[in-house]
Short mmCIF file of the C-alpha atoms (twelve columns), coordinates in Angstrom:
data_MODEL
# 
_entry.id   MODEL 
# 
loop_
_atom_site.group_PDB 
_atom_site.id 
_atom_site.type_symbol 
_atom_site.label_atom_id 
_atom_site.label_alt_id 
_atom_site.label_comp_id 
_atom_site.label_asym_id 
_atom_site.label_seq_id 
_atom_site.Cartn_x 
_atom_site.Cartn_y 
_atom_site.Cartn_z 
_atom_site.pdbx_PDB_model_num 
ATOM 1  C CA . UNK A 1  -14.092 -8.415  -15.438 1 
ATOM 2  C CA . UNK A 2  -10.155 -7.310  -15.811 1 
ATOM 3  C CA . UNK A 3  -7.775  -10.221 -15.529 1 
ATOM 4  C CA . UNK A 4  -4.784  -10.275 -13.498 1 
ATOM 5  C CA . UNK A 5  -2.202  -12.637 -14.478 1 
ATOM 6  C CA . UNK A 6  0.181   -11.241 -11.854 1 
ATOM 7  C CA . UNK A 7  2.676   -8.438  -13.912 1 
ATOM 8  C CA . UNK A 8  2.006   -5.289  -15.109 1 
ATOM 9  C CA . UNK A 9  4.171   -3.833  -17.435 1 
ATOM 10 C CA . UNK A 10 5.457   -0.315  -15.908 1 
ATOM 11 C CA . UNK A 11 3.588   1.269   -18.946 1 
ATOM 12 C CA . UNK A 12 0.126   -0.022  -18.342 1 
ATOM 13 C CA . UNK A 13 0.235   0.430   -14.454 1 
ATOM 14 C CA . UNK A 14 -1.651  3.377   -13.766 1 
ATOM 15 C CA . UNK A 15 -4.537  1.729   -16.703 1 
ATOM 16 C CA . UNK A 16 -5.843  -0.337  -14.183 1 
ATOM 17 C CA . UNK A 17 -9.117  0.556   -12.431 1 
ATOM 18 C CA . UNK A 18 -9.384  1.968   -8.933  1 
ATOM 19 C CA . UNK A 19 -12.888 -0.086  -8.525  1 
ATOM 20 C CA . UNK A 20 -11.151 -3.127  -9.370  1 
ATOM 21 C CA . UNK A 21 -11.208 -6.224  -6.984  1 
ATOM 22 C CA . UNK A 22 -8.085  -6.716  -4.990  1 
ATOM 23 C CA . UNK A 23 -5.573  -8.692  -6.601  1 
ATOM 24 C CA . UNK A 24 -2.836  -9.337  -3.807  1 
ATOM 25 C CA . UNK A 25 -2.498  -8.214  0.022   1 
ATOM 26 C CA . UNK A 26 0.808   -7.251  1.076   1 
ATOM 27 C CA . UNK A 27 0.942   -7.912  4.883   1 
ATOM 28 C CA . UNK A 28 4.026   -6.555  7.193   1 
ATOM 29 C CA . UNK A 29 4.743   -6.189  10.720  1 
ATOM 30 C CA . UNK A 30 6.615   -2.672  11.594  1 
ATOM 31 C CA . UNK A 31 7.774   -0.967  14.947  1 
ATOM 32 C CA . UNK A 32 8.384   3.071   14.986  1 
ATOM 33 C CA . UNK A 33 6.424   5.801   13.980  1 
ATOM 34 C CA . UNK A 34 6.896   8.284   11.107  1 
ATOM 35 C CA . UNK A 35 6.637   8.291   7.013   1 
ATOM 36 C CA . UNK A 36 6.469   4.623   5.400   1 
ATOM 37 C CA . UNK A 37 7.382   4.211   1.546   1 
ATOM 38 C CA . UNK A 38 7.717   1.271   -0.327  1 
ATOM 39 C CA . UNK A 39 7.707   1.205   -4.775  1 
ATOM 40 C CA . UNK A 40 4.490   -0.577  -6.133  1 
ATOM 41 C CA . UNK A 41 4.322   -0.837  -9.684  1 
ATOM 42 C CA . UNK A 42 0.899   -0.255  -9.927  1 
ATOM 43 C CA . UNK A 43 -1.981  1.955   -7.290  1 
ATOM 44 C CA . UNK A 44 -2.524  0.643   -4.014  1 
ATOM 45 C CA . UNK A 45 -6.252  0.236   -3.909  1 
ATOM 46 C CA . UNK A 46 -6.253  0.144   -0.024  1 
ATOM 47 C CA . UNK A 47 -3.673  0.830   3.304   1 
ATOM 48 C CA . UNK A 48 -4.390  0.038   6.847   1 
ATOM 49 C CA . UNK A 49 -1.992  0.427   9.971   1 
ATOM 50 C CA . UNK A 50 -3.424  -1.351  12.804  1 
ATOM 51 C CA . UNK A 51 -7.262  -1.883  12.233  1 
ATOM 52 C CA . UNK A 52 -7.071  2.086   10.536  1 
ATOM 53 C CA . UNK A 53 -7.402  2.462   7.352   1 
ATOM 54 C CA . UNK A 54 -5.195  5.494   6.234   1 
ATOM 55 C CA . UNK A 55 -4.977  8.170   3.504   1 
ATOM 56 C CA . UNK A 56 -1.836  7.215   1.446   1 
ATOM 57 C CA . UNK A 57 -0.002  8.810   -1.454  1 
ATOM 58 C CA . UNK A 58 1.217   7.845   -4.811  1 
ATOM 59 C CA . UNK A 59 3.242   8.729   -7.621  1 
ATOM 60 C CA . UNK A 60 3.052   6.841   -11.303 1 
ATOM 61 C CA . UNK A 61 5.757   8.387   -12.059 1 
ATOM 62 C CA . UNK A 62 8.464   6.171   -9.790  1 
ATOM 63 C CA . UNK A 63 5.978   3.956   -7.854  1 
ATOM 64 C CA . UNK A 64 6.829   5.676   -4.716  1 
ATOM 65 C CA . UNK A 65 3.898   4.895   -2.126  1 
ATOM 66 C CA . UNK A 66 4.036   6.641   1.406   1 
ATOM 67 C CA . UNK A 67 1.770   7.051   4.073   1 
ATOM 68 C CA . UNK A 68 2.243   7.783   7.948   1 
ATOM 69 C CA . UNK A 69 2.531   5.330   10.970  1 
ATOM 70 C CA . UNK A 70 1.306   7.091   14.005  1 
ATOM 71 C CA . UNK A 71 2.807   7.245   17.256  1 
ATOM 72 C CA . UNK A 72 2.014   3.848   19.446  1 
ATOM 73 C CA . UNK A 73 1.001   4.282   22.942  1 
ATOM 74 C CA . UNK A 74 3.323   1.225   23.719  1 
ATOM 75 C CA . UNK A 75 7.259   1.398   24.450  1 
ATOM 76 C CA . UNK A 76 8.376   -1.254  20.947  1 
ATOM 77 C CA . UNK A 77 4.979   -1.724  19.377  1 
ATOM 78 C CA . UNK A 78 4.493   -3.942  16.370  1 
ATOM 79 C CA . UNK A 79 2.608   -2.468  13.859  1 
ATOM 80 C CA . UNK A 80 0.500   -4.301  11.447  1 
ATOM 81 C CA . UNK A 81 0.365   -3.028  7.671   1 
ATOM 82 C CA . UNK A 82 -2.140  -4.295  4.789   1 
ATOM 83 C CA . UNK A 83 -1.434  -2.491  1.292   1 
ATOM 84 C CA . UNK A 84 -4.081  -4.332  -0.983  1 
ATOM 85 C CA . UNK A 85 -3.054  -3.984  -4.858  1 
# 
């Protein structure tokens, strides 16, 4: 099994395997709708808005990580986001 000892030199980021077991769980709270980005230094195995898991996108290149928030039915809803590295 890989070992995680919590960095990842920027080089060796995109080595790690996509069938790997999650290492960490980022967990936010966001209102609003539109495109999300945050930097990760290494893949996003998984992201889910709400209880949805959605298609995401990333580049090795800069870390850049985006994926969209859909449009809430309620006036100043709260959002829950899971990105699982």
């Amino acid at each position: 099994p890989e070992l995680f000892d919590g960095e990842i030199p920027f080089e060796l980021s995109t080595s790690l395997s996509e069938n790997r077991s999650p290492t960490a769980t980022i967990a936010l709270t966001a209102r609003g709708c539109g495109r999300f980005g945050a930097y990760s230094s290494q893949r996003p195995l998984k992201c889910q808005v709400g209880d949805a898991e959605v298609e995401f996108s990333y580049d090795p290149n800069n870390g850049l990580l985006t994926f969209t928030i859909p449009i809430p039915e309620e006036e100043m809803y709260r959002w829950s986001i899971a990105i699982q590295v």
